[in-house]
C-alpha positions in Angstrom: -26.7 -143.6 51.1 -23.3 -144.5 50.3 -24.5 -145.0 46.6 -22.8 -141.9 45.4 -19.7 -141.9 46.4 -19.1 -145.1 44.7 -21.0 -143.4 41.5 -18.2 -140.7 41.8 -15.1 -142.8 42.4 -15.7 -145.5 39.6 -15.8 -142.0 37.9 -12.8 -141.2 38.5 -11.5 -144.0 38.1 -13.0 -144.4 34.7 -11.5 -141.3 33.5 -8.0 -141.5 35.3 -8.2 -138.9 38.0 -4.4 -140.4 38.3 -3.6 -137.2 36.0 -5.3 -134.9 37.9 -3.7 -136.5 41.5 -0.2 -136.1 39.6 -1.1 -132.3 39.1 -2.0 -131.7 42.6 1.1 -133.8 43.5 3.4 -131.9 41.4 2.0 -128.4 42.5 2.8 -129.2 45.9 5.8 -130.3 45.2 6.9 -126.7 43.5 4.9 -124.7 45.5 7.0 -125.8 48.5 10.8 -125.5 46.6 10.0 -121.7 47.0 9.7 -122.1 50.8 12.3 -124.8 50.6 15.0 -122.8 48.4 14.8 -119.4 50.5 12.3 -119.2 53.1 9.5 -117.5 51.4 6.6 -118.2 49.4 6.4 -115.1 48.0 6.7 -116.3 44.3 3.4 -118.0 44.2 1.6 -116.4 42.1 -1.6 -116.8 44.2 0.3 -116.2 47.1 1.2 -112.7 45.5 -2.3 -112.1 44.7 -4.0 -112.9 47.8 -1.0 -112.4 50.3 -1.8 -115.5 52.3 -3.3 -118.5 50.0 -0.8 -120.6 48.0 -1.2 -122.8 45.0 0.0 -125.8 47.2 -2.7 -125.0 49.7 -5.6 -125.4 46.9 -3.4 -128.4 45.1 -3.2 -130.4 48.8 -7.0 -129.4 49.2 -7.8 -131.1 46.0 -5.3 -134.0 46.3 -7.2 -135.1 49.6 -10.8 -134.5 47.8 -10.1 -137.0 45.0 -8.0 -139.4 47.2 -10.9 -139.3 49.6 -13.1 -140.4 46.5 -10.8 -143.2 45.6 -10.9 -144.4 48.7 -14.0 -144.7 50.2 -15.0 -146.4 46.8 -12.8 -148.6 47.2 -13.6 -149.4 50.9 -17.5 -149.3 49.2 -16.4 -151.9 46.6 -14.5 -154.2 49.2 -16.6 -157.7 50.3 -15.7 -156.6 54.1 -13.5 -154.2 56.6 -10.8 -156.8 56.6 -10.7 -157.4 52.5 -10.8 -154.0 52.3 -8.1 -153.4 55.1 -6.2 -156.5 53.5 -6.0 -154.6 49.8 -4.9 -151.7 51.3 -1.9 -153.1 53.4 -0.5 -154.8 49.8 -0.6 -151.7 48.2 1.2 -149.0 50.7 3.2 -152.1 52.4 5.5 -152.9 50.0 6.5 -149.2 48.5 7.1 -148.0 52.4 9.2 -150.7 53.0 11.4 -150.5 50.1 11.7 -146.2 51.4 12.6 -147.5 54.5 15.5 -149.8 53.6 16.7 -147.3 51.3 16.4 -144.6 54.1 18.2 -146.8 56.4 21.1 -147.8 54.0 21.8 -144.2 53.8 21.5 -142.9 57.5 23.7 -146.3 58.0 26.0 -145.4 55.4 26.4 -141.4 55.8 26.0 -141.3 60.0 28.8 -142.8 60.4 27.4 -145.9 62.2 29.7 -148.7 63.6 29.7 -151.7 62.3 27.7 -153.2 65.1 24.9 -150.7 64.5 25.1 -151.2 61.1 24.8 -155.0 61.7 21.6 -154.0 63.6 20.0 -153.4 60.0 18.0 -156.8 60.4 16.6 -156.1 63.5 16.1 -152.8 62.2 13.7 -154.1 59.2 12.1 -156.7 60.9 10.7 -153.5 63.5 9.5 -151.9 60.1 7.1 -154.6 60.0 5.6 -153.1 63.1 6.3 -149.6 62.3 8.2 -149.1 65.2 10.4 -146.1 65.0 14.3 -147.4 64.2 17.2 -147.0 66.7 19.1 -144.5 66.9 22.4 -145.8 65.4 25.5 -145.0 67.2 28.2 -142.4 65.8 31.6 -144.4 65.5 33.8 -142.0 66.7 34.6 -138.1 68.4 36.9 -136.6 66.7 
């Protein structure tokens, strides 16, 4: 049933959708500095044409599709649920926690945390491991 889907993704695989996922990404990525820089999406140029649809719509669209391929070929090509649960934990795992010690080095360093929140930043990783949502870190002082 399923047969297909692997079909496609080894596919994709085989001819490095990557380049195609980059596109989408990218598109996205500049389709939204128009909202981003003013507001407006008005300088899409499908946006423009069609008054409502925007390039980033269609790129997202089509980012999903092919990331949905990937996926569920890769679930399709796993030896179970938890090997294919396992692979998929070491490959987001280790780029979301180097974001979030970044992220927290900076809200540490630019809130203007005390030093006894900024201590905290252990406790604070070791709850990443759980994905628990951080503390709110304490501003030092009103001035």
């Amino acid at each position: 049933m399923f047969k297909w889907v692997g079909l496609i993704s080894k596919i994709i695989h085989k001819n490095k959708f990557n380049l195609v996922r980059f596109v989408f990404a990218t598109t996205v990525i500049l389709t939204h500095s128009y909202v981003i820089y003013d507001g407006h999406a008005d300088r899409d140029i499908l946006h423009r044409l069609t008054g409502s649809l925007s390039l980033g719509e269609i790129a997202v669209d089509g980012f999903f599709i092919v990331s949905g391929f990937l996926i569920t070929g890769s679930y399709l090509q796993s030896k179970s649920a938890l090997h294919y649960f396992q692979k998929r934990v070491l490959r987001i795992y280790p780029a979301y926690l180097v974001c979030y010690l970044i992220c927290i080095t900076l809200v540490a360093s630019f809130s203007g945390a005390t030093p006894t929140a900024a201590s905290n930043i252990p406790g604070i990783v070791a709850k990443a491991f759980l994905l628990a949502p951080p503390p709110r870190l304490a501003p030092s002082s009103q001035v």
